[in-house]
C-alpha positions in Angstrom: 58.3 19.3 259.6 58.1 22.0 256.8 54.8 23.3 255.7 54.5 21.7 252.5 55.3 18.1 254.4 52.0 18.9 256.4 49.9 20.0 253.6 50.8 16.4 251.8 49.5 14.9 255.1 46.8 16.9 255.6 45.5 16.5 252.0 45.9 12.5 252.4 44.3 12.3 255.5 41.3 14.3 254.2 41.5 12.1 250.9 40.9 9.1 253.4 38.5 10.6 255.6 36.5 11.2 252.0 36.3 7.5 251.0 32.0 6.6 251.3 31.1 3.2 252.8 30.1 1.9 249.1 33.3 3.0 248.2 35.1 0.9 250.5 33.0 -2.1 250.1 33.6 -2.2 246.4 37.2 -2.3 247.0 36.9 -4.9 249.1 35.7 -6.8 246.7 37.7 -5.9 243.9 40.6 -7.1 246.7 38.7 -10.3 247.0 37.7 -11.6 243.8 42.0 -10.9 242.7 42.5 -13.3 245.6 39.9 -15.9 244.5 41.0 -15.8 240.9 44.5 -16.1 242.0 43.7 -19.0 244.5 42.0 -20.2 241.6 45.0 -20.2 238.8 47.2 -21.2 241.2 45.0 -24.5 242.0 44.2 -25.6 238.5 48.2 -25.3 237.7 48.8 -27.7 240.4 46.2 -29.5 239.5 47.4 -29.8 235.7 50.9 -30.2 236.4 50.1 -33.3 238.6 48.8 -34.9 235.8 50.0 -36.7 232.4 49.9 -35.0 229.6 48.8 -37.1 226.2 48.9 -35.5 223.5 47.1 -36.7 220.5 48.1 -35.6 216.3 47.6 -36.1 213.2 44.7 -36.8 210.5 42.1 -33.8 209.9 39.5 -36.3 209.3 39.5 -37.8 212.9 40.2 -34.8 214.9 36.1 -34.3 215.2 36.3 -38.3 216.6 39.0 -38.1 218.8 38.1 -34.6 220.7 34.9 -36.6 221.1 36.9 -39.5 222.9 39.3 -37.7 225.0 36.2 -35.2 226.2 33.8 -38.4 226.8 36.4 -40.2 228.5 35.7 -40.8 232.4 38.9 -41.3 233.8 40.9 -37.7 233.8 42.1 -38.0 237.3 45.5 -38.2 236.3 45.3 -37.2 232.5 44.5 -34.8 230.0 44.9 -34.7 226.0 45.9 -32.2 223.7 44.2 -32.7 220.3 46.2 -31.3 217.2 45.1 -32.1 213.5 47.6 -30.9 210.6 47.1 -34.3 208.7 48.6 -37.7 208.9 51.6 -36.8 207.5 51.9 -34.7 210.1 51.2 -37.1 213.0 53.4 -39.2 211.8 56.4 -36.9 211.7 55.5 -36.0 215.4 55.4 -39.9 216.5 59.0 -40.3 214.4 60.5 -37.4 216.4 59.0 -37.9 219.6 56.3 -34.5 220.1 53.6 -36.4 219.8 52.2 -39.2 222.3 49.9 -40.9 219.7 49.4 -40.1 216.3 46.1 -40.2 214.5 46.1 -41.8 211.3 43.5 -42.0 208.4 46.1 -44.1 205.8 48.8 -47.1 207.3 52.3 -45.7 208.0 54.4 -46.7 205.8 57.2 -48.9 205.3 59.9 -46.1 204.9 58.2 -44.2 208.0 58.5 -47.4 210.3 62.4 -47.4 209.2 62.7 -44.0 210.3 60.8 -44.3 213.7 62.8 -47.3 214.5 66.3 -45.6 213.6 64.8 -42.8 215.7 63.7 -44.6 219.2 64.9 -47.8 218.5 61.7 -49.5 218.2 59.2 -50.1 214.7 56.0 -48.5 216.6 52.5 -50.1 217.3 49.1 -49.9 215.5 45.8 -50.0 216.8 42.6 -49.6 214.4 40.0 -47.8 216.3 37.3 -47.7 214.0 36.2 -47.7 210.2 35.4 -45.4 207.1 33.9 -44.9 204.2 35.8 -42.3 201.8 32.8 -40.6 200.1 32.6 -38.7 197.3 30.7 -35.6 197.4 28.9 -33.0 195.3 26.9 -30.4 195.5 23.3 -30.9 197.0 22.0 -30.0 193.3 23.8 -32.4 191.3 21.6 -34.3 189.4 24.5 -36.9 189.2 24.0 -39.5 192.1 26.3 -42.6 191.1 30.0 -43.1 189.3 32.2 -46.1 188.8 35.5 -45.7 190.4 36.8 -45.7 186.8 34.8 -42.7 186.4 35.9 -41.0 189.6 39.4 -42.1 188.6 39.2 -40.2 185.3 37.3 -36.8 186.6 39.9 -36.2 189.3 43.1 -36.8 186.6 41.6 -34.7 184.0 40.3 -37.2 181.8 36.5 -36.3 182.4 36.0 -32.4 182.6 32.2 -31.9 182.1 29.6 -33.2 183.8 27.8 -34.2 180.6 30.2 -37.1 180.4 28.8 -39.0 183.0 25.1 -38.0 183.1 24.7 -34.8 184.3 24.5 -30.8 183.3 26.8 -29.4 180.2 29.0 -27.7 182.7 32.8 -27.8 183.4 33.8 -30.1 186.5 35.5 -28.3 189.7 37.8 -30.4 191.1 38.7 -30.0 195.3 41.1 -31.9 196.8 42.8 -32.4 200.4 46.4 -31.1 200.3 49.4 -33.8 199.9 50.0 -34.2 203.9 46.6 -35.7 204.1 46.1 -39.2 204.9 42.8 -38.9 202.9 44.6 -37.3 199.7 47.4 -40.6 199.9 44.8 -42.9 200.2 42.7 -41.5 197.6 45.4 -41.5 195.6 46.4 -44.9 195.4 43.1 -46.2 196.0 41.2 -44.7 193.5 43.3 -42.6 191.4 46.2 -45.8 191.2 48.9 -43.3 192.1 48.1 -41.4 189.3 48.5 -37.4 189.7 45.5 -34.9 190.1 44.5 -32.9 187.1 46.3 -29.7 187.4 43.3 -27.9 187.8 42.4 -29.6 191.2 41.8 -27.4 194.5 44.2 -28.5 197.6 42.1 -27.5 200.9 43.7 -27.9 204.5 40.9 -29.9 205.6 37.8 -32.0 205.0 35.7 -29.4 206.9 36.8 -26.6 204.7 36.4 -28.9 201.5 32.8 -30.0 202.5 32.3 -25.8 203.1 33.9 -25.2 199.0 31.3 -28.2 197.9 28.0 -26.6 199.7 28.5 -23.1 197.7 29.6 -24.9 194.3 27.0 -26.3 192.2 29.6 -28.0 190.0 32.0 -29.2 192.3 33.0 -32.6 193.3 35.3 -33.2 195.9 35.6 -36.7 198.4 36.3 -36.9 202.3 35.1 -39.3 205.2 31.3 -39.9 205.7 30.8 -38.0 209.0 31.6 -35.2 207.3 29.2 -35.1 204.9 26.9 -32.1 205.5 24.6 -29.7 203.2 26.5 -31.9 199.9 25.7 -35.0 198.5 27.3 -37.7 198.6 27.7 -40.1 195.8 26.8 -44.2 195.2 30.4 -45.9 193.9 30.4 -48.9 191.8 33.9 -51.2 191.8 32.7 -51.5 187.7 29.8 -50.5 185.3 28.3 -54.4 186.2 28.7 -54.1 190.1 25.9 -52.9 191.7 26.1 -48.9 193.3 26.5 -48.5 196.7 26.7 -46.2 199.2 28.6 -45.9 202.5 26.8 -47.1 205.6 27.4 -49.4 209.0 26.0 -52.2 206.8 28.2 -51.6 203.5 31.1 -50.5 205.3 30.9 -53.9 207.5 30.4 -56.5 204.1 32.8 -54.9 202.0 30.3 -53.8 199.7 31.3 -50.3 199.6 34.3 -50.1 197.5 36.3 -47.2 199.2 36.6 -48.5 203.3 39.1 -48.1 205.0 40.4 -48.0 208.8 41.1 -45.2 210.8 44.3 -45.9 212.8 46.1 -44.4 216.3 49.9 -45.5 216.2 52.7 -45.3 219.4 56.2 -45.1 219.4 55.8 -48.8 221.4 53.4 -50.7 223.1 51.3 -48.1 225.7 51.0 -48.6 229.3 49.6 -47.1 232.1 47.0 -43.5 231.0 47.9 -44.5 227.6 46.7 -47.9 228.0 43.5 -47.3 229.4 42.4 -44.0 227.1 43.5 -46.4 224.1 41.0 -49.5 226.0 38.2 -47.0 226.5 38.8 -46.4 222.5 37.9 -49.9 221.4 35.1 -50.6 224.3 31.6 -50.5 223.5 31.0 -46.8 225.1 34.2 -45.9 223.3 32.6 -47.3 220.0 29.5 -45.5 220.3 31.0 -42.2 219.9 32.3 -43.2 216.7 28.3 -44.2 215.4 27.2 -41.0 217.0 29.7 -38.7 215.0 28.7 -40.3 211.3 31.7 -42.9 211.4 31.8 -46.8 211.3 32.5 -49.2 214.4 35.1 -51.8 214.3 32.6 -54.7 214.5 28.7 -54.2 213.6 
């Protein structure tokens, strides 16, 4: 053995000899708690991968309500969701090409889009309405304004209305916001209100109702209109069909009768009729616990 060969041995066995109890113990630990979390990883991945994956896209406006569902849900023995928004435009592209499970819908698919799924997996999909809403229109908190006609909110949002003088309020220029054109809300608004007619040029396309809601709380002249449970720090609006039709706003009650004049339904659509996980999630949906999450979050049950 040459001298430097004992001096390396002799400095690592003094180096060992050095190490204090406390020293020791902590690395222990350290040893332990890599084994634990590795135990750990390596049990939830089985866990996970034993189980089916649903995954669940589409509208903006029901992303709140469907987290909600899938983390209320009791039976995840053998399941667990993935909740994407993006829009309905968006889920419904996903059902069509087959990345998506269910897709969450705040307008009907339409007619073209059932062509395509069908041409796609061979069958025309399935619908299920899992609960209602009212499409509110919103301004800010301040507004003196508190009711419209639809022919008024018609005219504000294509231009023809651009101060809020015109219908009652402040001499101040209207801010329009919108949702962008993937949105089941911005379709259905659309044809519903504005009668297919285009937005005023001027109008403010935002991702999402959340981030609409936000624009509306800091803008004392803005109007904007989304679903009711999102309708927080803004004001939201009583809608008459006509000047002689009494105003209204959007409640269980009004949603219910009819009375309110911009309902609609919210909507989950498959590829074809579900089965097994599916099945039940979607059955849990349209029970009575299922339909209490929907009152709870500021939407509208199927039945009253």
């Amino acid at each position: 053995m040459t001298p430097t060969t004992k001096q390396s041995r002799k400095t690592s066995i003094i180096t060992a000899q050095n190490h204090s109890p406390l020293l020791t113990i902590l690395l222990s630990k350290a040893t332990l708690a890599k084994s634990l979390l590795l135990v750990l990883l390596t049990t939830t991945a089985t866990a996970t991968a034993n189980k089916q994956m649903v995954a669940i896209k589409g509208s903006d406006t029901m992303v709140m309500l469907v987290q909600s569902w899938t983390e209320a849900y009791p039976d995840k023995n053998s399941v667990y969701f993935q909740v994407t928004g993006g829009g309905s435009g968006t889920g419904i592209a996903a059902l069509i090409n087959g990345t998506t499970t269910i897709c969450a819908s705040s307008r009907p698919i339409k007619k073209a889009e059932v062509q395509l799924l069908k041409s796609k997996s061979g069958y025309r999909g399935m619908e299920v309405r899992v609960a209602r809403d009212g499409l509110s229109i919103y301004t800010h908190a301040s507004n003196p304004v508190r009711k419209l006609t639809l022919e008024q909110v018609e005219k504000i949002f294509t231009g023809e209305i651009t101060n809020w003088k015109q219908v009652g309020g402040k001499d101040a220029r209207i801010i329009l916001y919108s949702r962008e054109n993937n949105s089941g809300t911005y379709e259905f608004f659309k044809e519903h209100v504005l009668h297919k007619r285009d937005f005023a040029a001027t109008a403010q396309h935002l991702p999402g109702t959340a981030a609409l809601v936000n624009a509306l709380s800091k803008d004392v002249h803005g109007i904007g209109y989304g679903g009711a449970a999102y309708a927080k720090n803004v004001k939201m609006i009583a809608i008459a069909k006509t000047a002689k039709d009494p105003y209204v706003l959007p409640t269980a009650a009004t949603i219910a009768s009819g009375e309110y004049p911009v309902a609609r339904f919210l909507y989950f659509y498959l590829r074809e009729r579900p089965t097994g996980n599916v099945k039940a999630f979607i059955d849990w949906v349209l029970s009575s616990k299922g339909q209490a999450r929907v009152t709870e979050l500021g939407y509208y049950p199927l039945s009253n």
